[in-house]
TORKOL-733888 format. One record per residue (C-alpha): residue number from 1; residue in one letter; chain; x, y negated, z. Coordinates in nm, 3 decimals. Last residue first. Layout:
// residues N
{NUM, a, A, {X, Y, Z}} ...
This chain:
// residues 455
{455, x, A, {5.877, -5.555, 11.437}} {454, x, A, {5.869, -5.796, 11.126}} {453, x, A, {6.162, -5.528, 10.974}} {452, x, A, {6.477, -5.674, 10.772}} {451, x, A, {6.630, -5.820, 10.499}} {450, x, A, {6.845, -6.081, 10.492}} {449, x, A, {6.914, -6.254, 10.152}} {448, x, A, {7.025, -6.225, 9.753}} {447, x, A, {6.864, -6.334, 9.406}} {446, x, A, {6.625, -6.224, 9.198}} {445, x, A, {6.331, -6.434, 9.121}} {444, x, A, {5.977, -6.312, 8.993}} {443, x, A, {5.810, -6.668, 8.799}} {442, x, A, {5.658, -6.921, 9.027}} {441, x, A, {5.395, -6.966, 9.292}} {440, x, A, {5.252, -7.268, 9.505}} {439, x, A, {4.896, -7.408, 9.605}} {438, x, A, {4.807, -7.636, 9.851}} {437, x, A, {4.483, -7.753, 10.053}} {436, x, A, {4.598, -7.988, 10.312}} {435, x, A, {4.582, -7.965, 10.714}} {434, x, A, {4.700, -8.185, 10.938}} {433, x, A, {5.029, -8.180, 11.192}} {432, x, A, {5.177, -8.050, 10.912}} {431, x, A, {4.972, -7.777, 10.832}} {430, x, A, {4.982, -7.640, 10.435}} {429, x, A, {4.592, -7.481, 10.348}} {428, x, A, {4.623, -7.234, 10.104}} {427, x, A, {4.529, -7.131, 9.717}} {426, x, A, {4.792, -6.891, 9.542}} {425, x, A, {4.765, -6.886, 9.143}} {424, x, A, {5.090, -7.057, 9.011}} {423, x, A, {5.209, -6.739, 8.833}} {422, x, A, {5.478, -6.818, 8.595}} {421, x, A, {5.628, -6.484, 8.416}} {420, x, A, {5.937, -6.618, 8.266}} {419, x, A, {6.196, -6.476, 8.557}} {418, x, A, {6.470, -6.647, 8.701}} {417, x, A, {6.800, -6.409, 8.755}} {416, x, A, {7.093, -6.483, 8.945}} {415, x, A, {6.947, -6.678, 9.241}} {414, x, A, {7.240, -6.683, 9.515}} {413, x, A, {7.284, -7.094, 9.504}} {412, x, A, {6.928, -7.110, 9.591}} {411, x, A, {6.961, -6.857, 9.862}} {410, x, A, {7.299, -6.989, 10.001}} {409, x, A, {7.112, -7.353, 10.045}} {408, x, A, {6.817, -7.195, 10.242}} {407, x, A, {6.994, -7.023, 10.467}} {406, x, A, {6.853, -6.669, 10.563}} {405, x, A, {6.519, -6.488, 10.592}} {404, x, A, {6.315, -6.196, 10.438}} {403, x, A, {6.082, -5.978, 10.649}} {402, x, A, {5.967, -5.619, 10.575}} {401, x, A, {5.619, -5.517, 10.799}} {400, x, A, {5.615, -5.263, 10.505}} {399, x, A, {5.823, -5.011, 10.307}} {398, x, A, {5.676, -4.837, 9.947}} {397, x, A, {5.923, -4.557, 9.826}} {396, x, A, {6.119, -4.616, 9.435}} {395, x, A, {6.123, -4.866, 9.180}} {394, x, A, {6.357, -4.814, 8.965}} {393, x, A, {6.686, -5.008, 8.866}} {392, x, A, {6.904, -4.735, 9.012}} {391, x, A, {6.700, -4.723, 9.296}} {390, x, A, {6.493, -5.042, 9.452}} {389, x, A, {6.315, -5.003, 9.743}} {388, x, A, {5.920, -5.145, 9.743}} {387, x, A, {5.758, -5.369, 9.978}} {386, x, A, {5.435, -5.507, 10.117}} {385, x, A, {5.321, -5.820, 10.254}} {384, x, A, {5.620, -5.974, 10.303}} {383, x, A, {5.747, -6.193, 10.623}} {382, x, A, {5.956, -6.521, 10.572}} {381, x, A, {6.239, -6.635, 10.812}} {380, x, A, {6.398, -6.992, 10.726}} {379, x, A, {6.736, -7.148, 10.818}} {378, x, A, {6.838, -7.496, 10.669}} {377, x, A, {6.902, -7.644, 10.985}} {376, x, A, {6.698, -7.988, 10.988}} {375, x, A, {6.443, -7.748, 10.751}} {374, x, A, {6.372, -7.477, 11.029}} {373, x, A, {6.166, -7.254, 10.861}} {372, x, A, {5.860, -6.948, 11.007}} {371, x, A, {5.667, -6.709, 10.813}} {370, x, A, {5.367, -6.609, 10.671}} {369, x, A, {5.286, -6.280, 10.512}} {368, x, A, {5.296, -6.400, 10.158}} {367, x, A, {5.287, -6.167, 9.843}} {366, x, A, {5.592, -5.877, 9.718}} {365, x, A, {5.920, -5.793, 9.798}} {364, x, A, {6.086, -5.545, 9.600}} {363, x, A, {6.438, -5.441, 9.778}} {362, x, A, {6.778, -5.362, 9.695}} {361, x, A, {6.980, -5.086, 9.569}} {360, x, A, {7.120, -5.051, 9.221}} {359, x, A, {6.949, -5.337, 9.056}} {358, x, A, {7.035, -5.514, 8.734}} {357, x, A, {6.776, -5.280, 8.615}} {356, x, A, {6.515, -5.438, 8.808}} {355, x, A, {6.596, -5.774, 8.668}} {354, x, A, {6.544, -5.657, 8.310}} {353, x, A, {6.279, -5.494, 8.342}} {352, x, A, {6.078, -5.806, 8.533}} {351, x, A, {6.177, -5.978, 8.226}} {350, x, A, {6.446, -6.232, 8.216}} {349, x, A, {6.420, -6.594, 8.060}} {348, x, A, {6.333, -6.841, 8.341}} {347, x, A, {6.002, -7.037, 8.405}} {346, x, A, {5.968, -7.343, 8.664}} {345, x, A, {5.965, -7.284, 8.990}} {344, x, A, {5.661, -7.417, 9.161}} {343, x, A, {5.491, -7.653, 9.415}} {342, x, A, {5.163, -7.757, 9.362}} {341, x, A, {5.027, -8.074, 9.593}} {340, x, A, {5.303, -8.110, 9.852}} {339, x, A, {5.255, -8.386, 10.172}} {338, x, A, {5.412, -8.691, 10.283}} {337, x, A, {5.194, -8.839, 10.534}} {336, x, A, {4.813, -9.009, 10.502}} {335, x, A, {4.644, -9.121, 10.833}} {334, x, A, {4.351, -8.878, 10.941}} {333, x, A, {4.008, -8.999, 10.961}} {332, x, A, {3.910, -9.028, 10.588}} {331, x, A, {4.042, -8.687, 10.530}} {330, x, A, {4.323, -8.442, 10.581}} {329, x, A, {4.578, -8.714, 10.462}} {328, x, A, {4.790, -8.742, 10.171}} {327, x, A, {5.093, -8.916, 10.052}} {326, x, A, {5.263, -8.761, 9.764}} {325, x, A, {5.197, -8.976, 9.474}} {324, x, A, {5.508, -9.025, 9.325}} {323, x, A, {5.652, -9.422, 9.517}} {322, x, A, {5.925, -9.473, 9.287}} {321, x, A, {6.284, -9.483, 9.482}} {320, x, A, {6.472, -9.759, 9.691}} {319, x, A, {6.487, -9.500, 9.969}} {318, x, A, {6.358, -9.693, 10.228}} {317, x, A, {6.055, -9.847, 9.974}} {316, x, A, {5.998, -9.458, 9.885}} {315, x, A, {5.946, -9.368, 10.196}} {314, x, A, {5.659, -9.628, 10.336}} {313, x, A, {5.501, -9.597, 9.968}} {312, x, A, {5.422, -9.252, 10.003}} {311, x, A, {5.712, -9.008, 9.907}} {310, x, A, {5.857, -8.631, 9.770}} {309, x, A, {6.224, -8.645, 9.712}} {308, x, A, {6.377, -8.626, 9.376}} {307, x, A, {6.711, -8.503, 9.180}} {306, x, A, {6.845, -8.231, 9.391}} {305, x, A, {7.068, -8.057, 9.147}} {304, x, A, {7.019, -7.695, 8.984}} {303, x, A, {6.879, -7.770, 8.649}} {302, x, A, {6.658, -8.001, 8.780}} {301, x, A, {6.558, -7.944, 9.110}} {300, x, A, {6.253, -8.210, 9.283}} {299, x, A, {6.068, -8.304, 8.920}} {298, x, A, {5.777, -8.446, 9.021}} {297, x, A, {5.438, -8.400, 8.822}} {296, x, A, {5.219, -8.721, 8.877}} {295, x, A, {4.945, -8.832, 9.071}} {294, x, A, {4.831, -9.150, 9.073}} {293, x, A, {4.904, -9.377, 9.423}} {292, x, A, {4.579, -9.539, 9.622}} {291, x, A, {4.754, -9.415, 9.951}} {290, x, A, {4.563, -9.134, 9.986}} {289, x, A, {4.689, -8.957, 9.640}} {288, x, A, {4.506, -9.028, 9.320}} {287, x, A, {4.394, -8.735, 9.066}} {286, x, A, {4.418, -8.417, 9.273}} {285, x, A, {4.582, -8.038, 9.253}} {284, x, A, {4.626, -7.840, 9.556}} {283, x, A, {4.391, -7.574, 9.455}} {282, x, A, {4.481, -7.601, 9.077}} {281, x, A, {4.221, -7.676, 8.823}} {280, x, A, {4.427, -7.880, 8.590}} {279, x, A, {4.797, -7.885, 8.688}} {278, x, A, {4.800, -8.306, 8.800}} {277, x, A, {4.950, -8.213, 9.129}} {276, x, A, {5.260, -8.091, 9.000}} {275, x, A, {5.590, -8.046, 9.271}} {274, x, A, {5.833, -7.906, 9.050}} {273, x, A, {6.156, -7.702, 9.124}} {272, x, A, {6.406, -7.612, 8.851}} {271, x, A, {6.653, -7.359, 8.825}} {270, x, A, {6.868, -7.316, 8.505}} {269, x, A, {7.197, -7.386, 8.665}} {268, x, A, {7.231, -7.271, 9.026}} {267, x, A, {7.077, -7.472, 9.348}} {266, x, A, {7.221, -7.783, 9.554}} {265, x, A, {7.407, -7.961, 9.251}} {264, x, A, {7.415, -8.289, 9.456}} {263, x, A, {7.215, -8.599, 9.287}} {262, x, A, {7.018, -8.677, 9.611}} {261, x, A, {7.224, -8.495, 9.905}} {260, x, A, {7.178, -8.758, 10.147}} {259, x, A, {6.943, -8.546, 10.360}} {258, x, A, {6.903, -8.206, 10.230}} {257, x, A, {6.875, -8.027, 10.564}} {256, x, A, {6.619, -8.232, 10.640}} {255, x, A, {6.489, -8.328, 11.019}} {254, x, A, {6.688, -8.671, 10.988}} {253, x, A, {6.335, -8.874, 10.996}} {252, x, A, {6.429, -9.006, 10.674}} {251, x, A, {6.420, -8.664, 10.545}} {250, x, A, {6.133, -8.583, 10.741}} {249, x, A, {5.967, -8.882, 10.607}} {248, x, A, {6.076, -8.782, 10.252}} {247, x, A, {5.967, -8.414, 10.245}} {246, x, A, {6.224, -8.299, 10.037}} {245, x, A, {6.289, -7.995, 10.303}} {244, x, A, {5.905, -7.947, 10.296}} {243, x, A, {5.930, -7.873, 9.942}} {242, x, A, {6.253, -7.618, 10.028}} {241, x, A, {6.217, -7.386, 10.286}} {240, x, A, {5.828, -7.375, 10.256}} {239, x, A, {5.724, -7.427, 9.952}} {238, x, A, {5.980, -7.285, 9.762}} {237, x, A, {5.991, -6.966, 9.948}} {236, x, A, {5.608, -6.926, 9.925}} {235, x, A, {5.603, -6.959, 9.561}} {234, x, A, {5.875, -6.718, 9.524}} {233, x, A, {5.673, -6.502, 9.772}} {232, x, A, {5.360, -6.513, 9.509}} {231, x, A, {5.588, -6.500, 9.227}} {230, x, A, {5.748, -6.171, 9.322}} {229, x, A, {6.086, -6.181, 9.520}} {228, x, A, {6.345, -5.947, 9.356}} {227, x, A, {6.594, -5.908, 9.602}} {226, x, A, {6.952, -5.754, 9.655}} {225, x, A, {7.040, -5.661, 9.969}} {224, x, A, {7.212, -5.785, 10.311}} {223, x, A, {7.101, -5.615, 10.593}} {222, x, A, {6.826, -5.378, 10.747}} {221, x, A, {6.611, -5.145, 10.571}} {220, x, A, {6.251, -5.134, 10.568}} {219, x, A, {6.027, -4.968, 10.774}} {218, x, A, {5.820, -4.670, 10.587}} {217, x, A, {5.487, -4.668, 10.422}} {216, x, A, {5.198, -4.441, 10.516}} {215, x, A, {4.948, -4.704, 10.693}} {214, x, A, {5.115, -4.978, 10.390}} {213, x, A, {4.900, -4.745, 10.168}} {212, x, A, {4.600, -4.746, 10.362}} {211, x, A, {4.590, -5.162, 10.303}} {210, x, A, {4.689, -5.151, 9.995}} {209, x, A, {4.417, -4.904, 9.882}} {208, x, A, {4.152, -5.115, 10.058}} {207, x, A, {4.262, -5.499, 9.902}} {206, x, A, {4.316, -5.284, 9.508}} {205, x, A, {3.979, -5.193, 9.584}} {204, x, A, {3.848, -5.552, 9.637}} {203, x, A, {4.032, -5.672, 9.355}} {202, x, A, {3.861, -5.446, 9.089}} {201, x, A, {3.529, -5.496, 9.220}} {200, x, A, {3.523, -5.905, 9.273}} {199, x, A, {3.683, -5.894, 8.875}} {198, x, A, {3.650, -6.309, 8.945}} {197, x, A, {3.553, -6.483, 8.650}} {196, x, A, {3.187, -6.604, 8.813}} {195, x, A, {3.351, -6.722, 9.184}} {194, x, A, {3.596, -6.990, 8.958}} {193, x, A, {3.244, -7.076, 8.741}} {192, x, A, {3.146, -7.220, 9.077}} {191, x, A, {3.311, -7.511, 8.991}} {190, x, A, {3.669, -7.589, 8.985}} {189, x, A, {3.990, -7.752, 9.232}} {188, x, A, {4.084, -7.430, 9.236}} {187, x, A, {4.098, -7.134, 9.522}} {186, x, A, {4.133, -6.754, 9.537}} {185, x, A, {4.222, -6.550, 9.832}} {184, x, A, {4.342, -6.184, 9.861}} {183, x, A, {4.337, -5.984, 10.158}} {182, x, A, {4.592, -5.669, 10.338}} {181, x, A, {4.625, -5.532, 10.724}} {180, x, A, {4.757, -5.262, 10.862}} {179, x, A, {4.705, -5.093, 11.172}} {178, x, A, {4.858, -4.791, 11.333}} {177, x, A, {4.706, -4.569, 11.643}} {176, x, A, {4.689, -4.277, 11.437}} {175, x, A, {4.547, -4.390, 11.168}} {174, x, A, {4.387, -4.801, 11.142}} {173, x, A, {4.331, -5.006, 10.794}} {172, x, A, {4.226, -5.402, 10.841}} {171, x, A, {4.040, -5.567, 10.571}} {170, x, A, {4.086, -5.910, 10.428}} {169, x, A, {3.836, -6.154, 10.196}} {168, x, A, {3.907, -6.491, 9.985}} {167, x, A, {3.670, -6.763, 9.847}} {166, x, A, {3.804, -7.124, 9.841}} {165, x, A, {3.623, -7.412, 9.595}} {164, x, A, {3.725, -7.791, 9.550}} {163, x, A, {3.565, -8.087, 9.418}} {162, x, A, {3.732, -8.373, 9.352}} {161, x, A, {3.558, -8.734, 9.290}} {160, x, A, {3.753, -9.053, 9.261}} {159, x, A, {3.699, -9.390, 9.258}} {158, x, A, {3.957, -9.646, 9.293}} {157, x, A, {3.907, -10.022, 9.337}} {156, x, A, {4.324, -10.195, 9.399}} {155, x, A, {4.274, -10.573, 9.478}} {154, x, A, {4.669, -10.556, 9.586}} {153, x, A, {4.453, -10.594, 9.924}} {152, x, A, {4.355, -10.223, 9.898}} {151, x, A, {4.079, -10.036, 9.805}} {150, x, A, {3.935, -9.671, 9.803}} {149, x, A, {3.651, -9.512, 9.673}} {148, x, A, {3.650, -9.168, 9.761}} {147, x, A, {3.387, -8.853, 9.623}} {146, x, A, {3.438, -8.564, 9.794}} {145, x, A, {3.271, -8.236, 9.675}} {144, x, A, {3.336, -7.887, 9.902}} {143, x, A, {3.308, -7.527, 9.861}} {142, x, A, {3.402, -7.245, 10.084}} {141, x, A, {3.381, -6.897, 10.106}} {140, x, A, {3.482, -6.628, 10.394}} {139, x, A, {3.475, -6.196, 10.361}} {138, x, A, {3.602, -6.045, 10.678}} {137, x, A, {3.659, -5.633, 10.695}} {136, x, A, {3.781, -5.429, 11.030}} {135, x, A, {3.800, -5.070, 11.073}} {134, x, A, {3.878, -4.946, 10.696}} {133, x, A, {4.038, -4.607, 10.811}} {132, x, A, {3.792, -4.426, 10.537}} {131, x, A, {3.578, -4.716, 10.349}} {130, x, A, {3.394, -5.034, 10.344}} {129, x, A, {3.528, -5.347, 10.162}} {128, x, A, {3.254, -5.373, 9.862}} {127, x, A, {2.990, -5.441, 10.113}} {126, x, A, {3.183, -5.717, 10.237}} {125, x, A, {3.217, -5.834, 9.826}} {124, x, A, {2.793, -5.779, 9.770}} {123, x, A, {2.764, -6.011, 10.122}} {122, x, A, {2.961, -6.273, 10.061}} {121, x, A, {2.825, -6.340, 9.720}} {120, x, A, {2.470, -6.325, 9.834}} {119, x, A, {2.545, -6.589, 10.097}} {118, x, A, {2.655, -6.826, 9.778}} {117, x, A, {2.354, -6.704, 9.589}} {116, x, A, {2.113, -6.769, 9.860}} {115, x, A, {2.272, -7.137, 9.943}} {114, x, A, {2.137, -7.211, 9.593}} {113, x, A, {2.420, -7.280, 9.312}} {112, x, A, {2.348, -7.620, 9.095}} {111, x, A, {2.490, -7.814, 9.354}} {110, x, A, {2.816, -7.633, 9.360}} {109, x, A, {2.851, -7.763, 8.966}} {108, x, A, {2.894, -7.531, 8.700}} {107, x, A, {3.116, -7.604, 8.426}} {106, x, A, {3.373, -7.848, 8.612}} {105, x, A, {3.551, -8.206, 8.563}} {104, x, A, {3.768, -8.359, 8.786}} {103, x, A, {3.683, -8.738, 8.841}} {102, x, A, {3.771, -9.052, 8.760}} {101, x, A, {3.712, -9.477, 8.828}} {100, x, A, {3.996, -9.685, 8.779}} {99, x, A, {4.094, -10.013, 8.927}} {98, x, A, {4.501, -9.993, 8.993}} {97, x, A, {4.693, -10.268, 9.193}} {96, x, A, {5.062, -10.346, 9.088}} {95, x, A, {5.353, -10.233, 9.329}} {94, x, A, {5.353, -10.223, 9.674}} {93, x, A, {5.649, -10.049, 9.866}} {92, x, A, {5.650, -10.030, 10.190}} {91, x, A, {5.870, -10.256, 10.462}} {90, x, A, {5.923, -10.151, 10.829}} {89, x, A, {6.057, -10.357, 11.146}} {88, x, A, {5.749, -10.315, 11.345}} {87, x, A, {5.463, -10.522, 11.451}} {86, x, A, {5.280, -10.289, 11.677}} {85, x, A, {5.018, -10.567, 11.821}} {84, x, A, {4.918, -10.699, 11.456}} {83, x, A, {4.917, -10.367, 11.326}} {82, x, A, {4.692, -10.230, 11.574}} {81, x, A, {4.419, -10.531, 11.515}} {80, x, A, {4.433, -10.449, 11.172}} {79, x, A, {4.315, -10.152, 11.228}} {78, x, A, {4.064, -10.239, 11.486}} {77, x, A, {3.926, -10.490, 11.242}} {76, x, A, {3.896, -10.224, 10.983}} {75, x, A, {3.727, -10.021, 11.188}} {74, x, A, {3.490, -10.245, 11.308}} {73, x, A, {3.350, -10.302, 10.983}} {72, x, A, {3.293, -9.960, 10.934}} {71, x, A, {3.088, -9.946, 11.293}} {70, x, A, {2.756, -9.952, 11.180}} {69, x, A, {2.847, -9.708, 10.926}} {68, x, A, {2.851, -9.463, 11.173}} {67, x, A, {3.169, -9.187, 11.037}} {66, x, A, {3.469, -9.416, 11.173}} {65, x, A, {3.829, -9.448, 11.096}} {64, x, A, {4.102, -9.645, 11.294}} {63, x, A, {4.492, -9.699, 11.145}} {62, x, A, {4.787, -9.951, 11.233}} {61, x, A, {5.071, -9.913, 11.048}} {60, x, A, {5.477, -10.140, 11.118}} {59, x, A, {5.622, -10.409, 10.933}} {58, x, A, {5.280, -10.479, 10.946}} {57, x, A, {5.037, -10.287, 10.751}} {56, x, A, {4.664, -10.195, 10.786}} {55, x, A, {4.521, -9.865, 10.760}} {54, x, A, {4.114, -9.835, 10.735}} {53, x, A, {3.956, -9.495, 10.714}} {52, x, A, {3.588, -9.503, 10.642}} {51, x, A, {3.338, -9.216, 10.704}} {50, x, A, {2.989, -9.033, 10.528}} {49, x, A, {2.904, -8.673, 10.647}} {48, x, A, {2.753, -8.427, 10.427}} {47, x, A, {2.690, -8.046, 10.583}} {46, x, A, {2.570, -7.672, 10.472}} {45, x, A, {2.655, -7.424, 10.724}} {44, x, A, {2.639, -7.058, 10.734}} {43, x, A, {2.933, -6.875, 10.976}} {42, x, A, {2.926, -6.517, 11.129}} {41, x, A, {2.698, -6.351, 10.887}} {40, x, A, {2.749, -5.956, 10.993}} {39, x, A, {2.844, -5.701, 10.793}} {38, x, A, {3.172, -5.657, 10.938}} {37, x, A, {3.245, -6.017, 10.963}} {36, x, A, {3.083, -6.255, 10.752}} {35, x, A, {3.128, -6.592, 10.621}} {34, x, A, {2.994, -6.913, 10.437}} {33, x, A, {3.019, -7.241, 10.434}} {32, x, A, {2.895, -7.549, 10.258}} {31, x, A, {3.062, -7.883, 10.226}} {30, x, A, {2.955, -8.251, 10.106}} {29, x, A, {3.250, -8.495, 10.171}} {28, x, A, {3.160, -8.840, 10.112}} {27, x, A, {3.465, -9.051, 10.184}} {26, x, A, {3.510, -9.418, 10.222}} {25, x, A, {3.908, -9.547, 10.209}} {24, x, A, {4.038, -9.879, 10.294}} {23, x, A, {4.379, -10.030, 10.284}} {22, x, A, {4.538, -10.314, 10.426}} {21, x, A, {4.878, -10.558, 10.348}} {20, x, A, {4.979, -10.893, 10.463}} {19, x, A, {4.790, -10.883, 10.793}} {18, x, A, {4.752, -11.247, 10.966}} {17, x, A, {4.472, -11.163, 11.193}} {16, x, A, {4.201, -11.405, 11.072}} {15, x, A, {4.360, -11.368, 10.685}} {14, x, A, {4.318, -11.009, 10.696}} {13, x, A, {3.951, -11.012, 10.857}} {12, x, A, {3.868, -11.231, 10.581}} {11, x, A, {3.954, -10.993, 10.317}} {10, x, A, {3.826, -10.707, 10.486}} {9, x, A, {3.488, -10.859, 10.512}} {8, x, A, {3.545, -10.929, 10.118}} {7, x, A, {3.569, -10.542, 10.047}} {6, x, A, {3.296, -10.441, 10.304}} {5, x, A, {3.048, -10.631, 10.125}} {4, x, A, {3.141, -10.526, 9.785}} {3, x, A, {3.145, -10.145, 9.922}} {2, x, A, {2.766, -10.277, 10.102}} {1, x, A, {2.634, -10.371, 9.764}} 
C-alpha cells in the first residue's frame, strides 16, 4: 500500500536527516456547496482533493504539505529538511503512540443526497425569505467528509472520518433609509438528517419579523446596567474573552491576561467553563485533534478558579501539563495551533423568571453580532443582535445596534445568577490566523457590564 510505503519512507528520511520526532497527516476532504442570493444560485460546487501535511520536530517545527501525490514524499523530506536548518531550543511532549481507527456516525449520509436535493433546499428556504422591506436575502449550505490517517514516529496509525454539515440564511430589512439585518445558522458534525429536523418555515419567519422589528426599535442606553446575556451571547462571551484567553500559546506567548494565574479563583463560585469536543454531534466537536491527541472534555473554570489551559504537545511540555487535545489546523496544509472545540458554561440553578425579577433596570441581550477582545489586556467589546429593557423584572421596549464590553475578569467576578437552560447550539468558524469550525453557548447569565450603542 502506498500509506505503508509512505510510513517507512518517512522512517528513513528521519534517520538520513537526524529528526527525532515527525508527523504525517493525509486528508480526503469531499465538499459540496451551495448558495443563492436573491433568487439567484451564486455558488454550486462539488469537489475531493487528496493532500499530506508533514511536520517534523527539532527543538524547533518544520512543516510542508502537498495535494500531487507525486510530491508526498517530498514533503516530508522538505519538512524535515526545515527542522534540521531551524533547530530551536523547544521540547514537546510525546507520550505513548495510539493505533485506532474511528469515525462519527450519522443516519443519512451526504452521499446518499443528490446535488438536486441539496440545491432544492436552498432554493424552497430563499423563497421562504421574501417579503415587505425584505431587500436583501442569502441562503448558503455546506457539507463536507474528511477521512485522516495520520502517523507519527511514536508508531502512532490513526484513522478518522468526520463529517460535518453548515446551512444558515440572513435577510436585510430597509424603511426610510434604515437597514437591519437578522440570520440563523445551524451546524453538527451529522448527516443530512440535521437539514431534515429543521422547522425551515418557522425559523425563516421568525429571521423576517426580527429583522422589521429591529427597523422600529430604539438605541439602547448608555452605562453601567444589569444584564441578562442569553445563551447564544453567553456562548459568545466565553469564547471569545475567555477560551482564547486560555489559549496556551498565547499564554506562553504573554498575550493572556490570565497568564500565571493557574489555580487563582478568577470567576465566582458555581461557574464553570468547559471546552468539550467529544459532545456528540456538535459543530466543533471531533475524535483526535491534529496532533494525533484524543479529544477530551476540559475543565478550564471550576467552581470559579482557573484550573486548565487549552494545549498541543509544544504547550503542554512548557507548562508541565497533559497535552488535551486542542491542537488543530484548518487542514492538511495548515500547521496545527491551539484552538477551542465547544466551549460552554456549565448549567446554574435560576430560571429565566427568576433572574428577570432580580431586575429593576437593565438590559436583555440576546444572539451574536460579532465583536472585538483584547486578551493581553483583558478588555473585550461584543455587539447584540437585538435587545430588550428590563422594568421592574419585565421585559419591556425592543433596542438594537446595543453593544456589551468591559474587563473580562470584573465580568466573571460580576455573574450573580447562572441559569440551567444549556443551549450549546451555535455553529461558526473561529479565525486565528486559520479557520476552525466551533461551536459555543451556555445557560442565560446575569451579571453586570457596559452597555452601549454599535453606532
Amino acid at each position: 500500500m502506498e500509506v505503508e510505503r509512505l510510513i517507512r519512507s518517512a522512517e528513513e528520511l528521519a534517520r538520513k536527516h537526524g529528526i527525532g520526532y515527525y508527523e504525517i497527516r493525509i486528508s480526503r476532504v469531499v465538499m459540496t456547496e451551495v448558495s443563492m442570493s436573491n433568487g439567484q444560485l451564486r455558488g454550486l460546487s462539488s469537489n475531493s482533493e487528496t493532500g499530506i501535511g508533514a511536520r517534523a520536530f527539532n527543538g524547533a517545527w518544520g512543516f510542508s504539505s502537498a495535494n500531487d501525490f507525486e510530491r508526498f514524499e517530498k514533503a516530508i523530506e522538505t519538512a524535515m529538511k526545515i527542522a534540521k536548518l531551524s533547530r530551536g531550543e523547544s521540547k514537546i511532549y510525546t507520550g505513548d503512540p495510539v493505533v485506532d481507527d474511528a469515525e462519527m456516525p450519522v443516519k443519512r449520509p451526504f452521499s446518499d443526497i443528490n446535488i438536486e436535493e441539496k440545491v432544492a433546499l436552498v432554493k424552497e428556504t430563499d423563497s421562504m425569505l421574501t417579503g415587505e422591506r425584505i431587500v436583501n436575502r442569502n441562503v448558503s449550505y455546506r457539507d463536507t467528509v474528511v477521512e485522516t490517517f495520520y502517523f507519527n514516529s511514536l508508531g502512532s496509525e490513526i484513522r478518522t472520518v468526520v463529517p460535518r454539515i453548515r446551512f444558515g440564511f440572513s435577510v436585510t430589512a430597509k424603511e426610510n433609509g434604515e437597514m437591519q439585518q437578522y440570520w440563523k445558522s445551524f451546524g453538527g458534525t451529522l448527516g443530512w438528517e440535521m437539514v431534515e429536523g429543521i422547522d425551515i418555515s418557522h425559523w425563516t419567519s421568525l429571521v423576517v419579523e426580527k429583522a422589521r422589528a429591529l427597523l422600529k426599535a430604539s438605541s439602547p442606553p448608555s452605562g453601567e446596567f444589569q444584564v441578562i446575556a442569553d445563551p447564544e451571547l453567553t456562548g459568545l462571551f466565553i469564547h471569545e474573552a475567555l477560551g482564547h484567553a486560555v489559549e496556551a500559546d498565547l499564554v506562553k506567548n504573554g498575550d493572556s491576561i490570565l497568564a500565571g494565574k493557574l489555580g487563582q479563583k478568577i470567576a465566582v463560585d458555581g461557574l464553570t467553563v468547559v471546552d468539550d469536543p467529544t459532545l456528540p454531534g456538535k459543530f466543533g466537536s471531533y475524535i483526535y485533534d491534529d496532533e494525533g491527541i484524543r479529544a477530551k472534555r476540559v475543565e478550564i473554570i471550576r467552581d470559579g478558579v482557573l484550573v486548565n489551559y487549552l494545549n498541543d504537545r509544544e504547550t503542554a511540555q512548557y507548562f508541565g501539563l497533559e497535552p488535551n487535545g486542542h491542537g488543530r489546523a484548518q487542514s492538511y496544509a495548515h500547521q496545527p495551533l491551539v484552538r477551542m472545540g465547544n466551549t460552554y458554561v456549565e448549567a446554574g440553578d435560576w430560571s429565566f423568571e427568576e433572574m428577570l425579577e432580580e431586575v429593576k433596570y437593565g438590559l436583555y441581550m440576546i444572539g451574536d453580532k460579532g465583536g472585538q477582545v483584547d486578551t493581553a489586556n483583558g478588555t473585550f467589546t461584543f455587539g447584540a443582535r437585538e435587545g430588550y429593557i428590563i422594568e421592574n423584572g419585565e421585559l419591556r421596549k425592543m433596542v438594537r445596534d446595543v453593544a456589551l464590553s468591559g474587563k473580562i475578569l470584573d465580568v466573571l467576578k460580576s455573574i450573580r445568577a447562572i441559569g440551567k437552560d444549556v443551549r450549546i447550539e451555535y455553529p461558526g468558524y473561529c479565525g486565528k490566523g486559520q479557520s476552525v469550525p466551533v461551536d459555543d453557548g451556555g445557560p442565560h447569565l446575569l451579571t453586570k457590564a457596559l452597555v452601549g450603542g454599535l453606532k
